[in-house]
C-alpha positions as CSV (number, residue, x, y, z in Angstrom):
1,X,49.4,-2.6,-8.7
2,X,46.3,-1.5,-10.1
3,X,44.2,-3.1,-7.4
4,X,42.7,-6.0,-9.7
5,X,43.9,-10.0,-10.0
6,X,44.7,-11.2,-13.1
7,X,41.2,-12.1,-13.7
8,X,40.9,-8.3,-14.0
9,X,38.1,-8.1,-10.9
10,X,39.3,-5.9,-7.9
11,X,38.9,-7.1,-4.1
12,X,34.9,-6.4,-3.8
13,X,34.4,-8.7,-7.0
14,X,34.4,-6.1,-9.5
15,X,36.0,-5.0,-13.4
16,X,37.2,-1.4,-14.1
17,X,33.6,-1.2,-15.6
18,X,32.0,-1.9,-12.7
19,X,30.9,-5.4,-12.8
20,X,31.1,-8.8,-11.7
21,X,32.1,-12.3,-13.1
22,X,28.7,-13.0,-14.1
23,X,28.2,-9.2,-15.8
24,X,25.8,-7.6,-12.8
25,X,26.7,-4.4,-11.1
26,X,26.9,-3.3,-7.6
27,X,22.8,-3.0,-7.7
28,X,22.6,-6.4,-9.5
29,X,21.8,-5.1,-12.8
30,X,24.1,-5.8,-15.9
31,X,24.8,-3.7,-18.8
32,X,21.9,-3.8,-20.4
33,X,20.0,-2.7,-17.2
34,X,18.3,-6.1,-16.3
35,X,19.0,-7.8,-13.0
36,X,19.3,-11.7,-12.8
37,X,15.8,-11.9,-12.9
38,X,15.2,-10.7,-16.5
39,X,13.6,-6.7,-14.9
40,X,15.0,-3.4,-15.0
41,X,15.1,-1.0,-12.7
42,X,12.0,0.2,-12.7
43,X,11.0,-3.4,-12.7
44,X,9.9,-4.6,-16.4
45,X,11.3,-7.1,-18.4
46,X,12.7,-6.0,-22.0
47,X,9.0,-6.9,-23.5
48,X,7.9,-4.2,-20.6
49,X,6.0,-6.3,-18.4
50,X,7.0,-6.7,-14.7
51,X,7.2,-9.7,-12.4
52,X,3.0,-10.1,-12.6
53,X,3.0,-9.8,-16.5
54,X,1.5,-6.6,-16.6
55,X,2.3,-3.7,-18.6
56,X,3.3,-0.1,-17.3
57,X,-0.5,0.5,-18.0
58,X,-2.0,-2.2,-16.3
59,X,-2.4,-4.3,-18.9
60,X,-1.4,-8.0,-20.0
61,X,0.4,-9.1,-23.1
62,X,-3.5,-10.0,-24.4
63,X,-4.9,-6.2,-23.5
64,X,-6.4,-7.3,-20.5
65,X,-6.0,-5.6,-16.9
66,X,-5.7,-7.7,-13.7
67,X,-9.4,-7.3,-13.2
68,X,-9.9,-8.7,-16.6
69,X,-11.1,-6.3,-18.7
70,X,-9.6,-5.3,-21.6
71,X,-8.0,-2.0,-22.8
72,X,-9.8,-1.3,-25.6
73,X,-13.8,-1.9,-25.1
74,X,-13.8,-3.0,-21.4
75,X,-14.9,-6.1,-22.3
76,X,-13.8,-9.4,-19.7
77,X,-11.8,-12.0,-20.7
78,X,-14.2,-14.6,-19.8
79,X,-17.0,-12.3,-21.0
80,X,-18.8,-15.2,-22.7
81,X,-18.6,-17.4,-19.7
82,X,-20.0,-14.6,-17.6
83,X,-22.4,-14.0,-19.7
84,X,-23.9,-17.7,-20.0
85,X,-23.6,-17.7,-16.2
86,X,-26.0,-15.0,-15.8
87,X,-28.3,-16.5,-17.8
88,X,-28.6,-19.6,-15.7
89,X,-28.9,-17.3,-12.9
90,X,-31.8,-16.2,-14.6
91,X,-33.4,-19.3,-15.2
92,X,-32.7,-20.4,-11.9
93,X,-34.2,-17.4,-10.7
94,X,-37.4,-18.2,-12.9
95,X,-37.6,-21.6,-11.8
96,X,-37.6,-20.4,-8.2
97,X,-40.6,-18.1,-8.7
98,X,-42.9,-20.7,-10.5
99,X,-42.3,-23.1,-6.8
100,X,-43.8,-20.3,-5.0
């Protein structure tokens, strides 16, 4: 009569509230406003980091932006490698001088 079986879902697959056997809406998100993939509409997951783990800022859950820096100082993640690289650069650079 009311238009649902007596599982309580109607023909498209839905409860009177909208949603299916598994809890997802008509847009695939359930009633917390996540989809099956763990994001929300805006797409960020209930920590607030979308599908590439970044922040609505840019930033990871460590402070650091896809470029690696991070939020605070600017400093890279990998600033200490980088930094010993360019001092073998350096060196090298030296060591090519003293040939010529």
């Amino acid at each position: 009569e009311d238009g649902y079986n007596k599982d309580g879902f109607n023909e498209d697959g839905f409860d009177e509230d909208g949603f299916d056997e598994d809890g997802y809406n008509k847009d695939g998100f359930n009633e917390d406003g996540y989809n099956k993939d763990g994001f929300n509409e805006d797409g960020f997951d209930e920590d607030g980091y979308n599908e590439d783990g970044f922040d609505k800022d840019g930033f990871d859950e460590d402070g650091f932006n896809e470029d690696g820096f991070d939020e605070e100082d600017g400093y890279r993640m990998d600033s200490t490698r980088m930094d010993t690289t360019r001092m073998d650069s350096t060196r090298m650079d030296t060591s090519d001088q003293s040939k010529t």
